[in-house]
C-alpha positions in Angstrom: 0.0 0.0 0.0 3.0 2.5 0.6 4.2 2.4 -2.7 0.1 3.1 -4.4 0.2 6.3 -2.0 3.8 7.4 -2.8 2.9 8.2 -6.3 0.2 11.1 -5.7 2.5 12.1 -3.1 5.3 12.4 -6.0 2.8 13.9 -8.7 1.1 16.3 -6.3 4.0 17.3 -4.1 1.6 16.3 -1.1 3.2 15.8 2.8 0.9 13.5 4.5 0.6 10.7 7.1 -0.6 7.4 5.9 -3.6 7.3 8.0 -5.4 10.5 6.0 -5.8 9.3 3.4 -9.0 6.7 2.3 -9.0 4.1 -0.9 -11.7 5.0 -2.9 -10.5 2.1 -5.7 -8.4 0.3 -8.1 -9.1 1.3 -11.8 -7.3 -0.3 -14.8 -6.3 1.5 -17.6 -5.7 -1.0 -20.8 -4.1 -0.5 -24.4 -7.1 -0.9 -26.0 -9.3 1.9 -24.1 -6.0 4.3 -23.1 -3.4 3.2 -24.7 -1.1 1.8 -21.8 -1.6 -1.2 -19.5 -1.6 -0.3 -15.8 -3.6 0.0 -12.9 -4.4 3.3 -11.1 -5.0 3.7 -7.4 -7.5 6.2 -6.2 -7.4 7.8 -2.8 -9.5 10.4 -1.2 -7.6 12.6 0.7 -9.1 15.6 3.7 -7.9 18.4 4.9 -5.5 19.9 2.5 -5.1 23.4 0.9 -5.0 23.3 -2.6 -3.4 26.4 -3.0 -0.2 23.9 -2.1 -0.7 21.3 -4.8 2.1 21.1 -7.4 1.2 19.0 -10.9 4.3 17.4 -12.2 2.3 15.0 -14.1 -0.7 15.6 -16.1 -2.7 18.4 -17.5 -4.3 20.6 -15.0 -6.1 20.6 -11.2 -9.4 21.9 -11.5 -10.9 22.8 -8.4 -14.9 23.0 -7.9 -17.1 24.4 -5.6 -20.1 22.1 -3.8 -22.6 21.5 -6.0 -21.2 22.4 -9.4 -21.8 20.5 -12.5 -19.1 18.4 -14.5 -20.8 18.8 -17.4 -18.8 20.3 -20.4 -15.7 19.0 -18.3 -13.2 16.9 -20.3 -12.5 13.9 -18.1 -9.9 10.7 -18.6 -12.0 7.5 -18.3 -10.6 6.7 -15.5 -11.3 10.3 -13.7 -14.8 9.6 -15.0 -14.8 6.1 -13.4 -13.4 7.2 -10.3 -15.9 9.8 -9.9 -18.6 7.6 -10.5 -17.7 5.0 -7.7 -17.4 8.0 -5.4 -20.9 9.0 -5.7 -21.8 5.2 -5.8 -20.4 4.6 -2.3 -21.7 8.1 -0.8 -25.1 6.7 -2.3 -24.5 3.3 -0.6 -23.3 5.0 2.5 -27.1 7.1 2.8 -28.1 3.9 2.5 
């Protein structure tokens, strides 16, 4: 598990303990959908101030306010797919 959260530590320039951080999942990308074979780990992460996040891998951070549409958003499948198991648990979790 140390070496799934060392990489968004890397990419993001994050400083955090282990034990704030949550799984949300495992998503895999393939050659056939993405064009590279690997699996991603997801982690939701509280209580940091995105004013301190640093990309060194990717496009852009986009940040959104509570409540504001992705619509019109260009997503990776795999942001996509990680976005839709996070409202699938919060949905779960309301039971």
């Amino acid at each position: 598990m140390i070496n799934e959260w060392a990489g968004a530590l890397e990419e993001l320039n994050l400083s955090l303990s282990l034990t704030s951080r949550d799984k949300l999942g495992d998503f895999r990308k393939t050659k056939e959908l993405d064009g590279e074979d690997y699996l991603i780990h997801v982690f939701l992460v509280q209580g940091i101030d995105p004013e301190k996040l640093e990309l060194r891998e990717g496009k852009a951070i986009r940040f959104l306010e509570k409540g504001e549409s992705l619509e019109g958003i260009k997503l990776t499948r795999i942001t996509s797919l990680a976005i839709e198991n996070y409202f699938r648990s919060r949905e779960i979790e309301k039971g």
